[in-house]
C-alpha positions in Angstrom: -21.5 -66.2 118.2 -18.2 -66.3 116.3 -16.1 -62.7 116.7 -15.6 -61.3 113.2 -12.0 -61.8 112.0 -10.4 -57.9 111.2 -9.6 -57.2 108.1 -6.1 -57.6 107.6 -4.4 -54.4 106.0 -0.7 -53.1 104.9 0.1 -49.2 105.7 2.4 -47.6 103.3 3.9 -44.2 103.9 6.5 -42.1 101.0 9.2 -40.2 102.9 10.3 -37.1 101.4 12.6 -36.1 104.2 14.5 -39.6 105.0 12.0 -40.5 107.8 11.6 -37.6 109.9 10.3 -37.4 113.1 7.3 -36.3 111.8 7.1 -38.6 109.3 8.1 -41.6 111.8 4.6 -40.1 113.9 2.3 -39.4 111.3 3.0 -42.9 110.2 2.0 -44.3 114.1 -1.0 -42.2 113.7 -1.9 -44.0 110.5 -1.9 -47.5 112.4 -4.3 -46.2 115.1 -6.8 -44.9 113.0 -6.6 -48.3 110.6 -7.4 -49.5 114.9 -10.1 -47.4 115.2 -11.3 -48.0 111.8 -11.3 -52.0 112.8 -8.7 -52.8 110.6 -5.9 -55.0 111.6 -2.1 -53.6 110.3 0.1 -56.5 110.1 3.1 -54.5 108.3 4.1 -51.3 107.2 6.4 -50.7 104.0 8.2 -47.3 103.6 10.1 -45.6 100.8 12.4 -42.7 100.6 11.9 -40.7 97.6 12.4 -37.5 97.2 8.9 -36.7 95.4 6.2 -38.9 94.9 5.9 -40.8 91.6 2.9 -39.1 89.2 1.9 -42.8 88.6 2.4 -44.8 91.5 3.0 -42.1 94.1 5.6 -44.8 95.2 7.8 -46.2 92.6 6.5 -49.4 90.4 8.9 -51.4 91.9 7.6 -50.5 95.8 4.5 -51.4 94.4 5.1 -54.9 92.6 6.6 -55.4 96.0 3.7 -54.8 98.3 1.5 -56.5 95.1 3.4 -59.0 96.2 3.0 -59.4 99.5 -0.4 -58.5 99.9 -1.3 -61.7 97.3 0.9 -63.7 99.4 -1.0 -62.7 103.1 -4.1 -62.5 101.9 -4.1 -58.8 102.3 -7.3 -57.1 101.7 -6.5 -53.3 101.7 -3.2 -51.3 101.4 -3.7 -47.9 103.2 -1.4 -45.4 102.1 -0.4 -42.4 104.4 -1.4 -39.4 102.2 -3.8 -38.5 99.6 -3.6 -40.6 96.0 -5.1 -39.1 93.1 -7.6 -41.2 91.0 -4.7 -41.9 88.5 -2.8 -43.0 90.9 -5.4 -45.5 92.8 -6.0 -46.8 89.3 -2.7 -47.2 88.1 -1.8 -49.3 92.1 -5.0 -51.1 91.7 -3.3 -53.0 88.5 -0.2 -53.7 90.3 -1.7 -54.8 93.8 -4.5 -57.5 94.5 -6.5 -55.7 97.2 -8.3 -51.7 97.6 -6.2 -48.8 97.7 -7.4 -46.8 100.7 -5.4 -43.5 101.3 -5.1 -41.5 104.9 -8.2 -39.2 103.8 -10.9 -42.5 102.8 -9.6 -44.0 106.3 -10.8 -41.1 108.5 -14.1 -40.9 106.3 -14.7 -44.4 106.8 -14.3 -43.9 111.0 -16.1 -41.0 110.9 -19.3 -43.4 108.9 -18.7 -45.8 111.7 -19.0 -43.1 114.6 -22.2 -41.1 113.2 -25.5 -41.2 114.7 -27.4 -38.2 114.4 -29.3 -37.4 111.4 -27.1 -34.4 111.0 -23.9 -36.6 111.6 -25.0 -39.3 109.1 -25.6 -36.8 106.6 -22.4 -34.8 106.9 -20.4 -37.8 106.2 -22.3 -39.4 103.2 -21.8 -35.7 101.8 -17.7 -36.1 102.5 -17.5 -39.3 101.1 -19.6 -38.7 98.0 -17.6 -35.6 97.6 -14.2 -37.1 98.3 -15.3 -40.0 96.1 -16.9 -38.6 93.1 -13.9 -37.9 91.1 -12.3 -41.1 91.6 -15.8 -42.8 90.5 -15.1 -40.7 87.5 -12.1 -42.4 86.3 -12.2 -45.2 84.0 -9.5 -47.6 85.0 -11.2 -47.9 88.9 -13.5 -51.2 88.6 -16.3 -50.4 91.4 -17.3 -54.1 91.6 -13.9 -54.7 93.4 -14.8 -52.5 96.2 -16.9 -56.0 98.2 -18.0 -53.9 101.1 -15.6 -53.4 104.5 -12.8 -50.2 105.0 -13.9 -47.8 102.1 -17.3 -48.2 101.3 -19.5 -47.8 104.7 -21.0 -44.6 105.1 -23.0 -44.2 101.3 -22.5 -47.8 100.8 -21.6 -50.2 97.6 -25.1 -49.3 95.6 -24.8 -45.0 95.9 -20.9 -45.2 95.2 -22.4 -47.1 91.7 -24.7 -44.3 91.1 -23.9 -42.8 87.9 -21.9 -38.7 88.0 -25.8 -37.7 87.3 -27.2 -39.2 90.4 -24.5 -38.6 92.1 -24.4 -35.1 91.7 -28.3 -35.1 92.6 -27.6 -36.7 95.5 -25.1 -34.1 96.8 -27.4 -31.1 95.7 -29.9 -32.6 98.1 -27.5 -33.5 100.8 -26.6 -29.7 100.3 -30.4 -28.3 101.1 -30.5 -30.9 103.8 -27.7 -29.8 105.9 -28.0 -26.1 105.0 -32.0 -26.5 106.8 -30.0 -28.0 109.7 -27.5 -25.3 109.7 -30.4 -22.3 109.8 -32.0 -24.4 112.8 -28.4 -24.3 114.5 -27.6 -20.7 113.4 -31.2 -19.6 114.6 -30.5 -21.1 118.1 -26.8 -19.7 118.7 -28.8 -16.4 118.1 -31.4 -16.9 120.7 -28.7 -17.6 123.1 -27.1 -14.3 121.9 -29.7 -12.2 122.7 -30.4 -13.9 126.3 -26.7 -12.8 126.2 -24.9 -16.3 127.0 -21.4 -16.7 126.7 -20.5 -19.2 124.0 -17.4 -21.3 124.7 -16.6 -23.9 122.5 -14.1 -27.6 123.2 -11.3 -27.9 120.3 -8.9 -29.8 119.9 -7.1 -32.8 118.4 -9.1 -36.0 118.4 -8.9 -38.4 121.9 -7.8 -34.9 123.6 -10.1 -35.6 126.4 -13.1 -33.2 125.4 -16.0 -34.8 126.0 -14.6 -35.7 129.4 -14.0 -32.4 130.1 -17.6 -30.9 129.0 -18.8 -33.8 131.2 -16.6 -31.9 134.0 -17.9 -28.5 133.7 -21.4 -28.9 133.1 -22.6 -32.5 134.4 -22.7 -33.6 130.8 -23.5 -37.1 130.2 -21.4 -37.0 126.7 -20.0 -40.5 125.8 -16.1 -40.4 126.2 -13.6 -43.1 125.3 -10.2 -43.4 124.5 -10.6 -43.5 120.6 -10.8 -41.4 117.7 -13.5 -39.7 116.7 -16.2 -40.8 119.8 -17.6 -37.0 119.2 -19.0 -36.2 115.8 -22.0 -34.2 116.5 -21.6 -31.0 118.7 -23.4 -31.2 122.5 -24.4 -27.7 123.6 -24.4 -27.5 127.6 -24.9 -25.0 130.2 -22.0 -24.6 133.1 -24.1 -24.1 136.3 -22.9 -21.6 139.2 -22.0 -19.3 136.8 -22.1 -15.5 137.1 -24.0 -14.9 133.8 -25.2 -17.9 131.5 -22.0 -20.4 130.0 -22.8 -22.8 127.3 -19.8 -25.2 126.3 -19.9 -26.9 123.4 -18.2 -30.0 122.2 -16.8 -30.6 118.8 -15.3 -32.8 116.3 -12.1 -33.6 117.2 -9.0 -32.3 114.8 -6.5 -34.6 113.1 -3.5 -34.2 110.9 -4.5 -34.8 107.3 -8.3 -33.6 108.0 -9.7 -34.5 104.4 -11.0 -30.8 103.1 -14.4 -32.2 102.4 -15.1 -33.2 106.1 -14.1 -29.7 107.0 -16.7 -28.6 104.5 -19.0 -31.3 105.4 -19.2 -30.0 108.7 -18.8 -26.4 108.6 -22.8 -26.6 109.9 -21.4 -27.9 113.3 -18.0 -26.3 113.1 -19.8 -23.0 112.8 -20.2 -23.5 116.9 -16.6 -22.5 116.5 -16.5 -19.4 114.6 -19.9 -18.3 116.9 -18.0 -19.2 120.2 -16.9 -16.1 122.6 -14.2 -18.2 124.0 -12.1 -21.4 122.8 -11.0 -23.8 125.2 -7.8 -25.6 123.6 -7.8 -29.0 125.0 -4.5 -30.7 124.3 -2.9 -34.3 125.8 -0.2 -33.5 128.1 0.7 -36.9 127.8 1.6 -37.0 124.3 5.0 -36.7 122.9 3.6 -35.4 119.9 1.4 -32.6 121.4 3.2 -29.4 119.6 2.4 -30.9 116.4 -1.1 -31.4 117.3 -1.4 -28.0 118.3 0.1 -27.0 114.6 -2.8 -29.4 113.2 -5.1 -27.5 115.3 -4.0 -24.1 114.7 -4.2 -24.8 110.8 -7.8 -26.1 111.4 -8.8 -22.9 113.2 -7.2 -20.9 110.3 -8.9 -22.4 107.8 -12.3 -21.4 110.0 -11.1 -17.8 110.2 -10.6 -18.2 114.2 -6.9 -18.5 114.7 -7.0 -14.5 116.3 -9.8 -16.1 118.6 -9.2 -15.6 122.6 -8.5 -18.8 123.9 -7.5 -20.8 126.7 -4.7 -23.7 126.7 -6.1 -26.8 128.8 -3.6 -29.0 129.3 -5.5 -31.9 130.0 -4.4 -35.5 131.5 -2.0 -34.3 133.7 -2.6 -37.3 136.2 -0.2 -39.2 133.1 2.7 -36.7 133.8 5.4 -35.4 135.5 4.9 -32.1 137.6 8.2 -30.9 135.4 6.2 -32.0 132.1 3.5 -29.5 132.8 6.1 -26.8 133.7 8.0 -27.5 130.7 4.0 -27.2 128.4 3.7 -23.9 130.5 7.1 -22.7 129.1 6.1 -23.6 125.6 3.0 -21.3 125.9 4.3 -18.5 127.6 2.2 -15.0 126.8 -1.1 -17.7 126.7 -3.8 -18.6 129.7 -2.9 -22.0 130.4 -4.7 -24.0 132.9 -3.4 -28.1 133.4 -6.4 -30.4 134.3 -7.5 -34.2 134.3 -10.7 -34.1 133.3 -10.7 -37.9 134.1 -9.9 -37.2 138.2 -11.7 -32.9 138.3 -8.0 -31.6 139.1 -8.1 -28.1 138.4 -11.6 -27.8 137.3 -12.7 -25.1 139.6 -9.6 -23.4 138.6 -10.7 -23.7 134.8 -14.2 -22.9 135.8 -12.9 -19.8 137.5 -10.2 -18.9 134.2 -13.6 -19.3 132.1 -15.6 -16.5 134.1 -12.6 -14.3 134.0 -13.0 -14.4 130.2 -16.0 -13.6 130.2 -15.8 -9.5 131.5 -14.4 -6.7 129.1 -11.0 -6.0 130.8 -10.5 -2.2 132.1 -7.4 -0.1 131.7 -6.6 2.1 133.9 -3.9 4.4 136.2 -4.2 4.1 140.0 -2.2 4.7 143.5 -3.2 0.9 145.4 -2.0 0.1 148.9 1.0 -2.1 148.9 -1.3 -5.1 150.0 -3.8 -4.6 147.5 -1.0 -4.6 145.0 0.5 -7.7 146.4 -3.1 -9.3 146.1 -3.9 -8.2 143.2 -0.8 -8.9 141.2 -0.6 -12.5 143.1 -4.0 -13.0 141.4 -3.4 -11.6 138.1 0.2 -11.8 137.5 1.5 -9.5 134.2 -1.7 -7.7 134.5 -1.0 -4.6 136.7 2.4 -3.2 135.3 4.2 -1.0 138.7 5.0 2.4 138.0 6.5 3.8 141.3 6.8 2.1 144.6 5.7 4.5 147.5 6.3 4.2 151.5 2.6 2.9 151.4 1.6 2.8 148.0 2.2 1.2 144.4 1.3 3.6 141.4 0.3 1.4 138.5 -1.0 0.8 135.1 -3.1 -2.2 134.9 -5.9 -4.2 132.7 -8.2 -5.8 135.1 -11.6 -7.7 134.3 -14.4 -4.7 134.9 -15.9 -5.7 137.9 -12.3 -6.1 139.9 -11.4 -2.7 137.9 -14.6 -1.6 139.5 -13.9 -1.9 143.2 -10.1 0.0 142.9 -12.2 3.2 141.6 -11.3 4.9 144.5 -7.7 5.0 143.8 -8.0 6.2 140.4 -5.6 8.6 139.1 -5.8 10.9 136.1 -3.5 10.3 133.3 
């Protein structure tokens, strides 16, 4: 049996700030998803402009240029590395030979490859017929062009001919569909409510190392990989040897650029998020770009209402690191729980396993007169939580916030206020 040949593609990115660092890495982030999407890259073409053109979004001569090439190569798709408008897909279309895909159609097509759950599959036919619907409604894009490959899975060639009327109808009923599914979920995170389990919820930019780590706590047999997007539909699991009840859920990985349809597509499964008692921020230690995925995160969780949500940094795949590299992460989150870990190997699992439970007690405030060793112990174990007021021959007075069932055994040296 033959392999299939990848599509060959072009990636275009507009620089507005002379080719930033930023810019420079969200362009590198472009060529793995056009990867993961199947597609093969075989050239990138930049401009610097300092806005992009209403018509074009590049300038007309950029795009003769890549019209050009891409007759030339036999280039079947030109992804650019932003969002176009319709007018501006139709106006590139005249000028280039091949589809106009932009950053947002790119991650809705890997998210139509990776879905397989009724729930999943219907989330991202809703994206794409929302993302797609007003370009459909334009009159200079010609749908027959659009022969099937990066752009058109997920709904597929006949529903993205369906007139605005059907269309429409079929969104209304993708709507009751998902809003059923969404009661089922909502009705379940309630029944573990009232058996009072603690919710934790996995988030964090895609290929992270998630699902590898809800395999870790919980004996999980969640599919990981290193690619984009293996996780689209949220796995629910209980961590055993636990105090009181933990479930730990997985969820859709973030990414910069997150199209706000799929965010809206989802919000049935991203709800697991806004429900959890507890995030656990999983970020790559290994990658050079791992603030900026924490910014993409953190705008993410925003957008959800959960950026005051207590959380705990897991700096995951520290196995790839230098010792220094996770001191100089721990530096960058000062004043935050941090706990590094390779979920691949189970380093530091017990310890995040142990950070998780300490979560889960109201913390005590209180005054009290502790014996110098108990002090020592104490503040060795929760250092920054027991603030000394006076250091005695035998005795340390302090003011500390302790989890309620340490705060519990120190009643005995209590001292009024």
């Amino acid at each position: 049996m033959m392999k299939a040949v990848p599509e060959k593609a072009v990636a275009v990115a507009l620089w507005q700030r002379g080719g930033s660092a930023e810019e420079e890495m969200s362009l590198a982030e472009l060529h793995n998803l056009a990867r993961a999407a199947g597609v093969q890259v075989v050239r990138s073409f930049t401009q610097i402009r300092p806005q992009a053109d209403k018509r074009y979004y590049i300038g007309p001569g950029k795009a003769q240029e890549i019209g050009a090439y891409a007759e030339e190569n036999n280039i079947a798709t030109v992804i650019f590395d932003s969002e176009l408008s319709p007018s501006q897909v139709n106006n590139l279309e005249r000028l280039i030979p091949a589809k106009i895909i932009d950053r947002s159609e790119l991650i809705l097509d890997i998210f139509a490859q990776r879905a397989t759950s009724k729930e999943g599959k219907l989330q991202v036919e809703l994206a794409q017929l929302k993302y797609q619907l007003p370009k459909l409604m334009g009159k200079g894009r010609d749908l027959s062009r659009l022969a099937g490959g990066i752009g058109t899975r997920g709904p597929g060639e006949t529903k993205l001919e369906m007139d605005r009327r059907r269309i429409r109808q079929r969104i209304d009923l993708l709507e009751r569909q998902i809003r059923r599914l969404e009661r089922h979920r909502s009705l379940l995170r309630k029944q573990r409510e009232k058996r009072d389990v603690f919710q934790a919820a996995l988030v964090g930019y895609t290929n992270s190392g998630k699902s590898t780590l809800l395999n870790q706590l919980t004996g999980a047999d969640a599919l990981a990989a290193d690619a984009l997007f293996v996780t689209l539909d949220p796995l629910a699991r209980k961590m055993p040897a636990a105090r009181i009840p933990i479930v730990i859920s997985d969820t859709v990985g973030f990414i910069s650029g997150l199209p706000h349809h799929l965010i809206a597509a989802f919000k049935a499964t991203l709800e697991e998020v806004s429900a959890a008692d507890l995030l656990l921020h999983v970020i790559d230690a290994s990658d050079p770009n791992v603030e900026r995925q924490v910014q993409e995160v953190d705008k993410v969780l925003a957008q959800l209402g959960c950026a005051d949500k207590e959380r705990i940094i897991v700096a995951n795949k520290i196995d790839l690191v230098a010792p220094q590299a996770v001191q100089n992460l721990a530096n960058k989150f000062r004043g935050m729980t941090m706990v590094p870990v390779s979920a691949l190997h189970g380093a530091n699992i017990d310890k995040l396993a142990e950070e998780i439970q300490r979560h889960m007690e109201p913390m005590v405030r209180f005054r009290a007169l502790l014996p110098r060793k108990i002090f020592g112990r104490l503040n060795a174990a929760y250092a920054g939580n027991l603030i000394p007021l006076e250091f005695g021959e035998d005795y340390v007075r302090v003011e500390g916030e302790l989890p309620g069932s340490v705060a519990a055994t120190l009643a005995k040296y209590y001292v009024k206020e």
